[in-house]
C-alpha positions as a LaTeX table, in Angstrom:
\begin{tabular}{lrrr}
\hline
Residue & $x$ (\AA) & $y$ (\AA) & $z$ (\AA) \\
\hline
Unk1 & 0.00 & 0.00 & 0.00 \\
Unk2 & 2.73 & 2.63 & 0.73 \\
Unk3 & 6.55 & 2.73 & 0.67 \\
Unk4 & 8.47 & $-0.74$ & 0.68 \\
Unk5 & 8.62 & $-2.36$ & 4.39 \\
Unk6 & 11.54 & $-0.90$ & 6.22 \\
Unk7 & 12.05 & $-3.29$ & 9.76 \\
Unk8 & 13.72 & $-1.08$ & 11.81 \\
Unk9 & 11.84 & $-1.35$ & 15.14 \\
Unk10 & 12.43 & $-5.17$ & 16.49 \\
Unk11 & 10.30 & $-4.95$ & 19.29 \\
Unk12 & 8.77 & $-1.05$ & 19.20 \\
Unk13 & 5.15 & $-2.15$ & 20.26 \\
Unk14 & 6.18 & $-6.51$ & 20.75 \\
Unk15 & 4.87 & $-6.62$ & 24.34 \\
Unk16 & 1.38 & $-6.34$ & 23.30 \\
Unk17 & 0.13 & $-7.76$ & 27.06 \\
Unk18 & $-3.51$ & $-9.20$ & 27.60 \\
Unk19 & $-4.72$ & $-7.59$ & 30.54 \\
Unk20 & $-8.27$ & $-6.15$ & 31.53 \\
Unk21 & $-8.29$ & $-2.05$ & 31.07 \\
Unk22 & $-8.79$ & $-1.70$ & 34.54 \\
Unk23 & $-5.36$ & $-2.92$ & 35.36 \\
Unk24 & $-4.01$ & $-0.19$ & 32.86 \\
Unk25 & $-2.00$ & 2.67 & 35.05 \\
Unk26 & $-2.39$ & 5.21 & 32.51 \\
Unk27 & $-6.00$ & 4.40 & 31.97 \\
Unk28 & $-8.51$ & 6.67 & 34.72 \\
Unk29 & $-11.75$ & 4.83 & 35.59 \\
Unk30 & $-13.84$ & 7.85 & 34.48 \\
Unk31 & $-11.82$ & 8.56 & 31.10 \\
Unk32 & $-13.84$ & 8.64 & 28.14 \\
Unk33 & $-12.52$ & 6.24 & 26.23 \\
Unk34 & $-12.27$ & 3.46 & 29.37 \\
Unk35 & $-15.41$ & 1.74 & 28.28 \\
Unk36 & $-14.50$ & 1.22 & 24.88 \\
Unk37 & $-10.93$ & 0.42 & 26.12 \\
Unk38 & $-12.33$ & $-2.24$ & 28.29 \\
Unk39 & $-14.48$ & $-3.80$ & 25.84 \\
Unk40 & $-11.57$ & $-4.16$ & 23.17 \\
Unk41 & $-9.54$ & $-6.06$ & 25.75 \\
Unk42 & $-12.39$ & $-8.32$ & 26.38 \\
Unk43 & $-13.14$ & $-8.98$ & 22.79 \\
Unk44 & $-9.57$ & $-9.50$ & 22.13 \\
Unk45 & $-9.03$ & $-6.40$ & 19.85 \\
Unk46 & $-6.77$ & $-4.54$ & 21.54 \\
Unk47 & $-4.01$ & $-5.30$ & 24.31 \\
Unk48 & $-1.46$ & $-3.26$ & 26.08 \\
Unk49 & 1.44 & $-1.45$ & 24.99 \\
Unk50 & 3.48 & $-2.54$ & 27.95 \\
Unk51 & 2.97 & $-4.77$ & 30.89 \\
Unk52 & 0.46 & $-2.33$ & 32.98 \\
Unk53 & 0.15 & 0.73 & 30.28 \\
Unk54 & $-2.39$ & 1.17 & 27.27 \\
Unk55 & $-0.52$ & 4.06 & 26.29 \\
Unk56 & $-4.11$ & 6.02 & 25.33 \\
Unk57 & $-2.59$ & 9.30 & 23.69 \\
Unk58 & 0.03 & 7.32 & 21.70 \\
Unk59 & $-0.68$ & 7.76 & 18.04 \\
Unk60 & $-1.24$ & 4.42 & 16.27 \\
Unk61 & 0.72 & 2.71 & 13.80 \\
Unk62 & $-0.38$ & 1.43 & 10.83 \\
Unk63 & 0.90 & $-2.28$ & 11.81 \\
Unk64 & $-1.74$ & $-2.08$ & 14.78 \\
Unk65 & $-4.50$ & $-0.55$ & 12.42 \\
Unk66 & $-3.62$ & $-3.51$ & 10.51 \\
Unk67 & $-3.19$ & $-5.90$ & 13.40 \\
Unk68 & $-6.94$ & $-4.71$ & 14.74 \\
Unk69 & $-8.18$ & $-5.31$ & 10.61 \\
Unk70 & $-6.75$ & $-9.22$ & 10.87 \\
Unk71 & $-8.14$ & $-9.99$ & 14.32 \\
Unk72 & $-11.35$ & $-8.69$ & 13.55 \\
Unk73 & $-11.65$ & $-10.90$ & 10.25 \\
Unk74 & $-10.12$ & $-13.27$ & 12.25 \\
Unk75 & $-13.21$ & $-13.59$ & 14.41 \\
Unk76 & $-15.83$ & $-12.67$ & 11.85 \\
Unk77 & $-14.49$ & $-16.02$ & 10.13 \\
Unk78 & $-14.80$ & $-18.23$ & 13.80 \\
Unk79 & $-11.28$ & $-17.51$ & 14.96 \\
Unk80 & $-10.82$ & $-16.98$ & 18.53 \\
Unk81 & $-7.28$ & $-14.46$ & 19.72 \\
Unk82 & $-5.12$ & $-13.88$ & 17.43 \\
Unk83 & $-4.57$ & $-15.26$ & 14.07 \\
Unk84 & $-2.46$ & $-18.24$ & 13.43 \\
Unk85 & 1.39 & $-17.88$ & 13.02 \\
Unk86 & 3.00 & $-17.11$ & 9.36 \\
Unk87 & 4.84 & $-20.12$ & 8.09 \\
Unk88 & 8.74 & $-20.14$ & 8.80 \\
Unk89 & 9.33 & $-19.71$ & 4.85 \\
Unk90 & 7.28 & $-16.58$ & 4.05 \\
Unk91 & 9.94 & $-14.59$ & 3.26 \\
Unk92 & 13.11 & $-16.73$ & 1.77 \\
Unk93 & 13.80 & $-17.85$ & $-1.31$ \\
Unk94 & 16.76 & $-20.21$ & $-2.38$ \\
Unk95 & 18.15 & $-21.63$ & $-5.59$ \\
Unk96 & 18.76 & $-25.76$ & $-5.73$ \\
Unk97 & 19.56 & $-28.01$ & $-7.78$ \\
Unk98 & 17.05 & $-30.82$ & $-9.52$ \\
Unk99 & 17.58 & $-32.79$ & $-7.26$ \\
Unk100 & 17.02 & $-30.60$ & $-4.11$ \\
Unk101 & 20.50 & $-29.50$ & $-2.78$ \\
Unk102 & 20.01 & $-26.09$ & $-1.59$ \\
Unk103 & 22.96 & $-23.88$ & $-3.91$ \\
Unk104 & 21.88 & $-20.48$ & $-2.21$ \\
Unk105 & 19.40 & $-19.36$ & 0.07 \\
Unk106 & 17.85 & $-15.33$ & 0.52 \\
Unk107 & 15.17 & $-13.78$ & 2.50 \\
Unk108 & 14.11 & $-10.40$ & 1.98 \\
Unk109 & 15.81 & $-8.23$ & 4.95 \\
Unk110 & 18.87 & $-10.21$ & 3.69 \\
Unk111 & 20.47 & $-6.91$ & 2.60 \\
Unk112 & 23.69 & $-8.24$ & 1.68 \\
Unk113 & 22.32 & $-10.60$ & $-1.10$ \\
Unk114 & 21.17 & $-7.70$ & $-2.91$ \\
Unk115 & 18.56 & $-9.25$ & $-4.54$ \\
Unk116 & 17.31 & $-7.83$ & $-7.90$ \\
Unk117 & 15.61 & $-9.03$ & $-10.96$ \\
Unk118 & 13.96 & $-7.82$ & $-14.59$ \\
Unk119 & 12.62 & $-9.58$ & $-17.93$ \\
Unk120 & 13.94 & $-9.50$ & $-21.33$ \\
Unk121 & 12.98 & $-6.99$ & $-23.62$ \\
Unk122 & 12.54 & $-9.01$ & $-26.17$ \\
Unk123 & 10.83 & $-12.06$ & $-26.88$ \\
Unk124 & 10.53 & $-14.76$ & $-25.28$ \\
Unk125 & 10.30 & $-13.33$ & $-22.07$ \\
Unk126 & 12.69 & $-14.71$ & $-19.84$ \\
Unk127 & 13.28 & $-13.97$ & $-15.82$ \\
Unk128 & 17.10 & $-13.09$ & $-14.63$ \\
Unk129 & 17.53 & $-12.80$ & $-11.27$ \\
Unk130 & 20.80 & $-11.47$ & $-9.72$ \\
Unk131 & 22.24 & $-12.07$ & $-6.48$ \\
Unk132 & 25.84 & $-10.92$ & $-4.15$ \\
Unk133 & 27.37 & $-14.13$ & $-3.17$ \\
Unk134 & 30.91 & $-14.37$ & $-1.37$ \\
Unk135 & 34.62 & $-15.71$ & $-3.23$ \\
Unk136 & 33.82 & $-19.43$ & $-1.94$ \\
Unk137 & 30.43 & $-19.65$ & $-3.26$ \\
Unk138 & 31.41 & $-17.82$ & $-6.24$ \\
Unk139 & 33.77 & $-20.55$ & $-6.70$ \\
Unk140 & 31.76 & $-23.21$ & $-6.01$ \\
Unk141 & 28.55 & $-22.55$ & $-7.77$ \\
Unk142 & 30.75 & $-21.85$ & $-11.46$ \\
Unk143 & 29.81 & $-24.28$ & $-13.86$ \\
Unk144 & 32.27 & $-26.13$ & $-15.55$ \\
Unk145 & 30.40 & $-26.28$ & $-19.39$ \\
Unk146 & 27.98 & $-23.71$ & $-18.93$ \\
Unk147 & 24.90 & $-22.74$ & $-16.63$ \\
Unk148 & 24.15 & $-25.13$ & $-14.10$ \\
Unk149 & 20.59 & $-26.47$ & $-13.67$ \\
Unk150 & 19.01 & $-24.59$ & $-11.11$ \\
Unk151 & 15.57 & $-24.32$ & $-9.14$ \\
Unk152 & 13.96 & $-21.24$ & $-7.61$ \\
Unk153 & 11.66 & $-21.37$ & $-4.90$ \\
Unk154 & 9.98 & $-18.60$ & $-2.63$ \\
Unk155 & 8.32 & $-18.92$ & 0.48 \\
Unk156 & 8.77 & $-22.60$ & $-0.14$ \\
Unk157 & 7.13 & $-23.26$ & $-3.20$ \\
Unk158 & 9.07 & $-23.67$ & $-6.22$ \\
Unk159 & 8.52 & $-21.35$ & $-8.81$ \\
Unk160 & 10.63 & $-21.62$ & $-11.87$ \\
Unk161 & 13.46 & $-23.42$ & $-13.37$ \\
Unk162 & 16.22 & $-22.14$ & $-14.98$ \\
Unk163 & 20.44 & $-21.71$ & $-15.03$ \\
Unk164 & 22.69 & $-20.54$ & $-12.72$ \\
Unk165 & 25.89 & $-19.21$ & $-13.79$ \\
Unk166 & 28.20 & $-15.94$ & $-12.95$ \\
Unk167 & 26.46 & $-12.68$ & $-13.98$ \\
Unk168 & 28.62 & $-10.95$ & $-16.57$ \\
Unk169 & 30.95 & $-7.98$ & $-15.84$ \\
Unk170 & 30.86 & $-8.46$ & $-12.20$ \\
Unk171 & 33.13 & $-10.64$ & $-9.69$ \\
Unk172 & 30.58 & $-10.97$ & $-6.62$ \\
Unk173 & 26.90 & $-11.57$ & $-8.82$ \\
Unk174 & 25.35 & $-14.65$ & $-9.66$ \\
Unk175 & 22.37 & $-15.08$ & $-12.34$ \\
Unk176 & 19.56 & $-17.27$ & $-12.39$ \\
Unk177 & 17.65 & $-17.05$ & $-15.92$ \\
Unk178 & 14.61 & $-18.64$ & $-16.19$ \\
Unk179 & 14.02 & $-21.86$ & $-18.93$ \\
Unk180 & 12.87 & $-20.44$ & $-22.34$ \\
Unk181 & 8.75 & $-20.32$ & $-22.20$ \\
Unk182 & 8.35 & $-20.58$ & $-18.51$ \\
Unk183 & 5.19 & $-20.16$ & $-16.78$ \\
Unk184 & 5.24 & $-17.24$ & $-14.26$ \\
Unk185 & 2.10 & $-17.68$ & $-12.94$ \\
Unk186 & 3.57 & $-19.18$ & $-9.56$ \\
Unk187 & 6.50 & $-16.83$ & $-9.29$ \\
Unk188 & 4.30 & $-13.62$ & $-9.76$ \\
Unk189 & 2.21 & $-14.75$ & $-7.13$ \\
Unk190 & 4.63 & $-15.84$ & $-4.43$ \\
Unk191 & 6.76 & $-12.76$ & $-5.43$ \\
Unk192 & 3.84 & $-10.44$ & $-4.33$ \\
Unk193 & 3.85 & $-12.11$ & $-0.89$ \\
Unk194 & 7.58 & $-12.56$ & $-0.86$ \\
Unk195 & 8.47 & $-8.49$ & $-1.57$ \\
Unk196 & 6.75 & $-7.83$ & 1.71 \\
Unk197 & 7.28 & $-10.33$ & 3.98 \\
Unk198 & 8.76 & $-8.31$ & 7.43 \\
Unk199 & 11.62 & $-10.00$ & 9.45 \\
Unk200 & 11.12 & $-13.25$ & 11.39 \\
Unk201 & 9.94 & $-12.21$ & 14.69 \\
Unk202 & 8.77 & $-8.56$ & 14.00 \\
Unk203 & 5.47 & $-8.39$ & 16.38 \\
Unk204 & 3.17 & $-7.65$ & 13.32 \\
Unk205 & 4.34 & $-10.49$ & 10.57 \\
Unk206 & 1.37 & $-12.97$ & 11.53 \\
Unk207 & $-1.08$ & $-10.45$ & 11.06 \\
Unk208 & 0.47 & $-9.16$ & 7.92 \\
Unk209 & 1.23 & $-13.06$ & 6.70 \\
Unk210 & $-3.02$ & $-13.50$ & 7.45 \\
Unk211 & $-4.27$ & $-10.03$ & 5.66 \\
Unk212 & $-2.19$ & $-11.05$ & 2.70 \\
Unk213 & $-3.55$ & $-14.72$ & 2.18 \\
Unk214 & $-7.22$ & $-13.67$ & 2.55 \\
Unk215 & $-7.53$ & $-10.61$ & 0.37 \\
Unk216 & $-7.22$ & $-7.84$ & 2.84 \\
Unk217 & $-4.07$ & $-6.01$ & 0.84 \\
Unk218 & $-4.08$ & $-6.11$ & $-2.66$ \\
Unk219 & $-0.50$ & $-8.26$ & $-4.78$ \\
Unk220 & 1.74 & $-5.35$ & $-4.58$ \\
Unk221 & 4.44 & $-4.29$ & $-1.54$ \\
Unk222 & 3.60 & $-1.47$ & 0.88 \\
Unk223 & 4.32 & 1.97 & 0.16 \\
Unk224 & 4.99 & 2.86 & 3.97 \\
Unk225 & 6.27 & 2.03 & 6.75 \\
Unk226 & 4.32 & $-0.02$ & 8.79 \\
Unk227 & 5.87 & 2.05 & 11.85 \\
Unk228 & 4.30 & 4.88 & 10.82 \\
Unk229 & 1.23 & 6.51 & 12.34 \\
Unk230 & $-1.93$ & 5.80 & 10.25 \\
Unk231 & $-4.42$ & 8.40 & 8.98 \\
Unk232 & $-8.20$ & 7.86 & 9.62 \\
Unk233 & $-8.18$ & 6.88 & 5.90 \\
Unk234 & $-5.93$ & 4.35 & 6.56 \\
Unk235 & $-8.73$ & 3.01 & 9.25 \\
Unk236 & $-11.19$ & 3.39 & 7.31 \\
Unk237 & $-10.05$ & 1.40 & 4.43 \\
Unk238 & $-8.58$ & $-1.94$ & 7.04 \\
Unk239 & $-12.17$ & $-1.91$ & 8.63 \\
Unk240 & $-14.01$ & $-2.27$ & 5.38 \\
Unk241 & $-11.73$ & $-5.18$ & 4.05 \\
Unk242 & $-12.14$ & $-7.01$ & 7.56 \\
Unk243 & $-16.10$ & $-6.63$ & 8.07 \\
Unk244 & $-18.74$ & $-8.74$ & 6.48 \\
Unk245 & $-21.11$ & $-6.53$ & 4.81 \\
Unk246 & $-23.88$ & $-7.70$ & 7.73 \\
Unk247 & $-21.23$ & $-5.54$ & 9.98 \\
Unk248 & $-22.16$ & $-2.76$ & 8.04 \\
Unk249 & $-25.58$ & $-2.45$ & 7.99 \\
Unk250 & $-26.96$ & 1.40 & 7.57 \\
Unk251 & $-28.40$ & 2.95 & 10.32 \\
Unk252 & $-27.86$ & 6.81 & 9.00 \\
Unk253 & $-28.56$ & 8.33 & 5.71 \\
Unk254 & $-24.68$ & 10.04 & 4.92 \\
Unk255 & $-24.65$ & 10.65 & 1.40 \\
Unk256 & $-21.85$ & 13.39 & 1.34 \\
Unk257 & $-19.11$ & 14.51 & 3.51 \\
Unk258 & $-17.06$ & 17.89 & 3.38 \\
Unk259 & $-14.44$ & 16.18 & 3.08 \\
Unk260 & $-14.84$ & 12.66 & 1.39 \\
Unk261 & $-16.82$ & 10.84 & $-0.98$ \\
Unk262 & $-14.58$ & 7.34 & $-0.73$ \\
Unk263 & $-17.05$ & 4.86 & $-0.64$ \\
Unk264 & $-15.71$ & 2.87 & 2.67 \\
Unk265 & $-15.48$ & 6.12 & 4.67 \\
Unk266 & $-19.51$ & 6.86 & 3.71 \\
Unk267 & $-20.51$ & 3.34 & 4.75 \\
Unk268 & $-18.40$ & 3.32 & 7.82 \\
Unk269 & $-20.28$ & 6.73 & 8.50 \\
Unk270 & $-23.41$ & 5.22 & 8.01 \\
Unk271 & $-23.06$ & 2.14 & 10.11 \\
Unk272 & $-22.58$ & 4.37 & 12.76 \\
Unk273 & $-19.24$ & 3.56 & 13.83 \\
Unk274 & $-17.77$ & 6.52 & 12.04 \\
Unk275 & $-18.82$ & 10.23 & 13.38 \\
Unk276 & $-16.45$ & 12.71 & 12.08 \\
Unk277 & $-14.36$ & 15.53 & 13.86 \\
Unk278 & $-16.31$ & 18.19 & 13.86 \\
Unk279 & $-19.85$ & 19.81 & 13.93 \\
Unk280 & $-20.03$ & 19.53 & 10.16 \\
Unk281 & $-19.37$ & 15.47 & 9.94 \\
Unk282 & $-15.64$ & 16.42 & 8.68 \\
Unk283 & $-13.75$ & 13.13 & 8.24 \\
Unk284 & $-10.27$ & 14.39 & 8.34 \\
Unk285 & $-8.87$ & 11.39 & 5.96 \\
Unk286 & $-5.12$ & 12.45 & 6.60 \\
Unk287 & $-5.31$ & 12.82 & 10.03 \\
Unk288 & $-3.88$ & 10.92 & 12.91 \\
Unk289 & $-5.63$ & 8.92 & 15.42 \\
Unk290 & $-4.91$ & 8.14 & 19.19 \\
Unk291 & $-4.93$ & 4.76 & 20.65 \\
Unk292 & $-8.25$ & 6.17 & 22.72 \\
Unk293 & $-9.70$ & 7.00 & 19.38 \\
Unk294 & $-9.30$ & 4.13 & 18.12 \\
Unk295 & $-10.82$ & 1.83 & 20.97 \\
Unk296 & $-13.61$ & 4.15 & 20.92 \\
Unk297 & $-14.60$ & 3.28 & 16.70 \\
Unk298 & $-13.21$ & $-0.62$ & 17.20 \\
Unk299 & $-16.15$ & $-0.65$ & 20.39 \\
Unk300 & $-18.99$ & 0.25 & 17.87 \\
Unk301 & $-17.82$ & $-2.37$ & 15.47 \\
Unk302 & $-17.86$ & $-5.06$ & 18.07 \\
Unk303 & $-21.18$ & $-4.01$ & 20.07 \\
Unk304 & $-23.49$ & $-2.43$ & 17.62 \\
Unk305 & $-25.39$ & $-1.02$ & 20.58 \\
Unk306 & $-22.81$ & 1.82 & 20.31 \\
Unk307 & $-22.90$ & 2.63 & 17.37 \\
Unk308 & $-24.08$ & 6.26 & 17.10 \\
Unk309 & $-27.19$ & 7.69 & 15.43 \\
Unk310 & $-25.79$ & 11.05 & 12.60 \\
Unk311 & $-28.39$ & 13.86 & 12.34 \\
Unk312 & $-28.94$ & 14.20 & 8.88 \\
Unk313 & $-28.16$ & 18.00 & 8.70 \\
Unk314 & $-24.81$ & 17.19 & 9.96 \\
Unk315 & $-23.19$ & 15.32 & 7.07 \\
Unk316 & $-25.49$ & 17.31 & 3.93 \\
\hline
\end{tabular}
């Protein structure tokens, strides 16, 4: 969705600690937002920042927008807590022979591979993939007659066949070019999960590993970081691709904003679970939104009993 997946914060948000609002420090029995707060924990929506804080004023991050999307699809679909774990190989790749000996093996925060790729020009089109490798496998993978046989896999599955053999005009490359009239079907698709696949152990890979195997992100990598603080359009668009349309059902007439006409935000806004920031029904797509915030809109999406009646005036 927005700039490629940059992993720099390990364990930013990892703690992530079940525990009822009420043992929160930084969450007042009489704050606003404690209800709502409360009820996410209980549903399993949201958890704590750190041991005993919810961290209410703390912007949130697109990866817990996200995260919030996945576990409420999650139980819309009979899931109960979170989602299961991504598989071990979402993420690598590795070249082997026919008869399975592993040549070389990447991952995509493997920086020092420098992985890149492109297609002929010209007909047929034909995959070459490039690849760093060190002196001794240099040495080792050069073929002694040509390109050796080679197989590429990613995230497990092979994709493509082809031959390995030194890249030319460079002492450190390797190149893996695809079999004349190859089928890329399979390596298109496991490249699109492959791209953005976040480092093993990164607190928000499961969620992202479940969004992207049931439709909730679209084939291509992220534009931004998932580190990042999300706008309300950002929200508005993970709530839509997580909810059954039953989730949505209208209980306002909104048929323009001052601000937006996206589709999602207007049925959000009818449903109830969207209000706006302001006296006109503003929605404010680019701006941020506070962990309070957000427990307050995820608490209308899992007890429609919140959900809050729009005067018509307000949003015409």
């Amino acid at each position: 969705m927005r700039r490629p997946i940059a992993a720099l914060l390990a364990l930013a948000l990892t703690a992530l600690l079940a525990l009822p609002a009420g043992a929160f420090s930084d969450v007042p029995e009489n704050a606003w937002y404690a209800d709502a707060a409360q009820l996410c924990v209980d549903r399993g929506l949201l958890k704590g920042t750190w041991e005993d804080t919810f961290s209410p004023d703390n912007a949130v991050t697109l990866a817990e927008v996200m995260t919030v999307a996945v576990r409420l699809h999650y139980q819309a679909h009979g899931g109960t807590g979170d989602p299961p774990a991504a598989p071990d190989s979402w993420g690598t790749g590795a070249l082997s022979t026919p008869s399975g000996a592993t040549l070389l093996t990447f991952n995509t925060c493997d920086l020092d591979r420098g992985l890149t790729y492109r297609y002929d020009q010209e007909s047929p089109r034909r995959l070459h993939l490039y690849l760093t490798v060190t002196a001794e496998e240099r040495a080792a993978l050069t073929p002694a007659g040509g390109p050796a046989q080679a197989v590429l896999t990613l995230n497990g599955v092979t994709v493509l066949t082809g031959g390995l053999a030194p890249a030319e005009g460079s002492a450190n490359r390797m190149e893996f070019v695809a079999d004349p009239g190859s089928d890329y079907t399979a390596f298109n698709r496991e490249l699109s999960a492959f791209l953005p696949a976040p480092a093993s152990g990164l607190w928000y890979r499961d969620a992202l590993w479940y969004a992207r195997e049931h439709g909730m992100v679209d084939g291509q990598p992220m534009e931004a970081s998932f580190e990042e603080p999300a706008a309300r359009q950002d929200l508005a668009e993970w709530l839509c691709s997580a909810l059954p349309q039953s989730a949505l059902t209208p209980i306002n007439t909104v048929d323009i904003l001052p601000d937006s006409s996206d589709p999602e935000v207007l049925a959000l806004y009818r449903a109830g679970i969207l209000t706006g920031v302001d006296s006109t029904g503003a929605f404010a797509p680019e701006r941020t939104l506070s962990r309070a915030e957000l427990a307050t809109v995820l608490a209308r999406v899992a007890d429609p009993s919140l959900r809050v009646t729009i005067p018509t005036a307000k949003t015409n």
